[in-house]
N, CA and C of each residue as an Amber inpcrd file, in Angstrom:
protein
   240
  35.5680000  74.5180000  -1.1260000  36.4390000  74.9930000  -2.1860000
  37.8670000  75.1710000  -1.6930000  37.8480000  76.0360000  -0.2810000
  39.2920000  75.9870000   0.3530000  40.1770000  74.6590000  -0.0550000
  39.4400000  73.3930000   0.6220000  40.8270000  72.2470000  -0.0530000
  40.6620000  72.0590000  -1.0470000  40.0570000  71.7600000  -2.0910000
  40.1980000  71.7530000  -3.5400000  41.3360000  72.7150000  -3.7310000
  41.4450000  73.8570000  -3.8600000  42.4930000  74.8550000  -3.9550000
  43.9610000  74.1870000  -3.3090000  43.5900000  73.5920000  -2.1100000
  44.8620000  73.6440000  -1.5870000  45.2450000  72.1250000  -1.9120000
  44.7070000  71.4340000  -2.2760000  45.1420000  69.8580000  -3.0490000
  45.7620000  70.4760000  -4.1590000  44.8740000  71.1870000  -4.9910000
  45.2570000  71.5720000  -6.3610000  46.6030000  72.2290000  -6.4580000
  47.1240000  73.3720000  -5.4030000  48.5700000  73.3970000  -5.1750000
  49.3050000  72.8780000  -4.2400000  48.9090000  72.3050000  -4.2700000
  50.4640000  71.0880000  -3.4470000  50.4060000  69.5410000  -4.6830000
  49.4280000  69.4610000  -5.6990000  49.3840000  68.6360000  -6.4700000
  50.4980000  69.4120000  -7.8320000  50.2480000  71.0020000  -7.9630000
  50.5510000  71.9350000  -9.0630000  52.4910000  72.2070000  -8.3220000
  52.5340000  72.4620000  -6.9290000  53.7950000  72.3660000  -6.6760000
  54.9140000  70.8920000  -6.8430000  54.2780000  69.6310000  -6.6410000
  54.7470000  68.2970000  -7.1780000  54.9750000  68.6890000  -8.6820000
  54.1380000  68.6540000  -9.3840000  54.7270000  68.6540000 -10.5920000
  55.7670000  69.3260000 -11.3350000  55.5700000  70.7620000 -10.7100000
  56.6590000  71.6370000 -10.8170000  58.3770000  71.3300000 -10.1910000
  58.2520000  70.3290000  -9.2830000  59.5600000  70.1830000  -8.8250000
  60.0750000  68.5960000  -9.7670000  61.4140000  68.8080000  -9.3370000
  62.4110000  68.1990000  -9.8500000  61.4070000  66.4600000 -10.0780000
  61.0500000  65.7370000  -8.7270000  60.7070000  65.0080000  -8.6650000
  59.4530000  64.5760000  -9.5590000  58.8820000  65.9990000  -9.5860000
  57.0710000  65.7590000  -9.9950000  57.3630000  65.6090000 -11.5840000
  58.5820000  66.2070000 -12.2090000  58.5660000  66.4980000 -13.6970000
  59.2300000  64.7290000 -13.6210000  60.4150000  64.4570000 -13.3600000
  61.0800000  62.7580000 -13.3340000  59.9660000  61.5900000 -13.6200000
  58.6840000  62.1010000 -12.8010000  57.9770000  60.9790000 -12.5880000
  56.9310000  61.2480000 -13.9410000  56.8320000  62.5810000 -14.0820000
  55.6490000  62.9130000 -15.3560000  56.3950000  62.3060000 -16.6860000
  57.9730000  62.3280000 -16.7940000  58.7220000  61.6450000 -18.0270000
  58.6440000  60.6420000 -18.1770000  58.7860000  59.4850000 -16.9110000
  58.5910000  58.1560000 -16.7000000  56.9550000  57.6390000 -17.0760000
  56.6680000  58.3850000 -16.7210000  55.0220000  58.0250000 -16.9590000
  54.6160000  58.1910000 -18.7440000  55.2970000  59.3100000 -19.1500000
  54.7720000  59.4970000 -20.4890000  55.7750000  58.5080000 -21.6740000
  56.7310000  58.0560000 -20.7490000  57.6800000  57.1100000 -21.8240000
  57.2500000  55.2570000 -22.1730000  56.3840000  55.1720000 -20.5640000
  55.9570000  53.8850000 -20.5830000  54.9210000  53.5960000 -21.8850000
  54.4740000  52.4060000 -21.6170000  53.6400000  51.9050000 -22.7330000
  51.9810000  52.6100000 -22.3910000  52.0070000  52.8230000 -21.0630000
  50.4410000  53.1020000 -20.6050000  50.6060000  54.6980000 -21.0630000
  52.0160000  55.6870000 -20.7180000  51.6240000  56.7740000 -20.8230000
  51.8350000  57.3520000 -22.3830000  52.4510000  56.0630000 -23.2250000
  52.0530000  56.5130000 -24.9640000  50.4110000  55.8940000 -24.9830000
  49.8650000  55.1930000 -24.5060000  48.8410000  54.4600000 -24.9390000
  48.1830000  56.0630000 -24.4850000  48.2690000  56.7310000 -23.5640000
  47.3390000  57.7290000 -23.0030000  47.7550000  59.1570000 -23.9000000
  48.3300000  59.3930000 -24.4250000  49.0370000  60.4300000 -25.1020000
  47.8370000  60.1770000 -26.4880000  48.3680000  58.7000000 -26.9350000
  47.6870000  58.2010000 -28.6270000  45.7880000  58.8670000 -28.8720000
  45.4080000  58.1250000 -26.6630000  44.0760000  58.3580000 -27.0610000
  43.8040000  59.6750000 -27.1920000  44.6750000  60.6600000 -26.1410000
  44.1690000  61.9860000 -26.1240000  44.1110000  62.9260000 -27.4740000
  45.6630000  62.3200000 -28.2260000  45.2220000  62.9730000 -29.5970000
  44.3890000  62.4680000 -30.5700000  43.6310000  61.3300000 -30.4120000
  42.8890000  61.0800000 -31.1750000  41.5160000  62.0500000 -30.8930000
  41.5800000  62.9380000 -30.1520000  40.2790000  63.5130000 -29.7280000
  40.5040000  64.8680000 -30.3020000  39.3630000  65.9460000 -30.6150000
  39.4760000  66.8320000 -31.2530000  40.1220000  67.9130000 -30.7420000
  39.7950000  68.1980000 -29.1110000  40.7250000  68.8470000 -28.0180000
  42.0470000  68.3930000 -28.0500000  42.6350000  67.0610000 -28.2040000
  43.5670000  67.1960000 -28.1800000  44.7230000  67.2660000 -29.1420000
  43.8830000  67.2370000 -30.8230000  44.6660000  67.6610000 -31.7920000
  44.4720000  69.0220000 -32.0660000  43.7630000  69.7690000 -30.9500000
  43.9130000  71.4700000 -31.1240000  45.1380000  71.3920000 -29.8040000
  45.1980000  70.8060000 -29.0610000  46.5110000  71.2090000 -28.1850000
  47.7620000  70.8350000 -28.9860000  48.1320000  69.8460000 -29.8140000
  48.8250000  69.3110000 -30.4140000  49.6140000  69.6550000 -31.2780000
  48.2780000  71.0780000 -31.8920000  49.3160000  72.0510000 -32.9770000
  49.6570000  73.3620000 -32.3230000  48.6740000  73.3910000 -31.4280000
  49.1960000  74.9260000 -30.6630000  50.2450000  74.3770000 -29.5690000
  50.9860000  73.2780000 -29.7670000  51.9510000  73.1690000 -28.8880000
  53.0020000  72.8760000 -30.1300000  52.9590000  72.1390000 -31.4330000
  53.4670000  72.2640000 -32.4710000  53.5890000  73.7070000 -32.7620000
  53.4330000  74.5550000 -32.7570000  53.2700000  75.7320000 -33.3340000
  54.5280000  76.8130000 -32.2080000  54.1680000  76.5600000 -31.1960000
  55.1160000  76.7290000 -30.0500000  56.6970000  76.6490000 -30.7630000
  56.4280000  75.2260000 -30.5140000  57.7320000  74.4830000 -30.3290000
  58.4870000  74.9310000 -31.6930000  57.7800000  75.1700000 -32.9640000
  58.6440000  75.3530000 -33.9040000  59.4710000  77.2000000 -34.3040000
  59.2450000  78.3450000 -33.4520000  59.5510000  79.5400000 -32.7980000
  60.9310000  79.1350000 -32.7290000  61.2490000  77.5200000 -31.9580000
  62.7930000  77.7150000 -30.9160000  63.2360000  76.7400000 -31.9170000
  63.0410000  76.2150000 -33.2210000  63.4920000  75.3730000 -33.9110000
  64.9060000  76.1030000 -34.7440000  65.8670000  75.1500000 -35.3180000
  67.1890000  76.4520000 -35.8030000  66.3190000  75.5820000 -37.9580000
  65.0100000  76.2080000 -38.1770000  64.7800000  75.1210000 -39.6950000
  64.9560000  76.9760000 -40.2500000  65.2030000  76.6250000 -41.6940000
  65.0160000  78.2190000 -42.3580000  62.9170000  78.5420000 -42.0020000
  62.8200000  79.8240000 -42.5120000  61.5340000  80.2600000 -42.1870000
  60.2920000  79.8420000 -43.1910000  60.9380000  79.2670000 -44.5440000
  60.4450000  78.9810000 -45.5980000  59.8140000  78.1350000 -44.9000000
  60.6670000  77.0690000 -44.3750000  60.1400000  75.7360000 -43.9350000
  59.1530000  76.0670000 -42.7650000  59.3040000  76.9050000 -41.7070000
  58.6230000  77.1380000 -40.6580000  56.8500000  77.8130000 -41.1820000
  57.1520000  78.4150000 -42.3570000  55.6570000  79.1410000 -42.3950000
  55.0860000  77.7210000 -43.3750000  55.6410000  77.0920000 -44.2210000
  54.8530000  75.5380000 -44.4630000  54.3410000  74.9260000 -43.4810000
  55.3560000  74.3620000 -43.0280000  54.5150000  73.9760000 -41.5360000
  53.1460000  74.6990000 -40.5460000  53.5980000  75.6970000 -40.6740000
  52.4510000  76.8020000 -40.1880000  51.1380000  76.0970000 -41.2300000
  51.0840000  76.7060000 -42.1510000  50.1510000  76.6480000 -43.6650000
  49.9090000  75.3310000 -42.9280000  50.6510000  74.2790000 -43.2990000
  49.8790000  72.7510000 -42.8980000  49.3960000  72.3070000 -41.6590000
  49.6280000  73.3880000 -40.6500000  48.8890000  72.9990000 -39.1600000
  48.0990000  73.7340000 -39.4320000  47.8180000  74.9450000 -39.9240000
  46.3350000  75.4220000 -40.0860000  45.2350000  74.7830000 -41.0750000
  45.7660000  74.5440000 -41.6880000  44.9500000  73.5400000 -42.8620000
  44.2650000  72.5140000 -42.0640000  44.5060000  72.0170000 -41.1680000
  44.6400000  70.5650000 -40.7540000  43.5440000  71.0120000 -39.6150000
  43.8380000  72.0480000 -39.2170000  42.6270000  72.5470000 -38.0430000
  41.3180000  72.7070000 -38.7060000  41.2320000  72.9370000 -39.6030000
  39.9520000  73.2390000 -39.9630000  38.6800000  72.1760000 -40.5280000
């Protein structure tokens, strides 16, 4: 278990640095890393990450609130 742990942070410190995030953008802009994005949300896990990261993201949005609790209403709808 010791190296598992210690792969897992020095794999968790790469990503966190300058370099590890450059290469995670490059990867998710290519054609393989939309093709890998498309499949993951086609899966049920990953259209529950999808709105609870939608749901996030719309907190730091400048939309009026009218619009923000619709959106809300229609990502919960959509979960169920």
């Amino acid at each position: 278990m010791g190296a598992m742990d210690g792969i897992q942070g020095m794999v968790a410190g790469y990503l966190a640095s300058p370099n590890g995030q450059e290469a995670i953008r490059k990867f998710l802009s290519s054609p393989q890393g939309k093709d890998a994005i498309d499949s993951y949300l086609s899966t049920p896990g990953g259209q529950q990450m999808a709105r609870l990261l939608l749901l996030r993201a719309l907190d730091g949005l400048n939309i009026p609130d009218e619009v923000k609790g619709q959106i809300r209403t229609a990502l919960a709808e959509a979960g169920t």
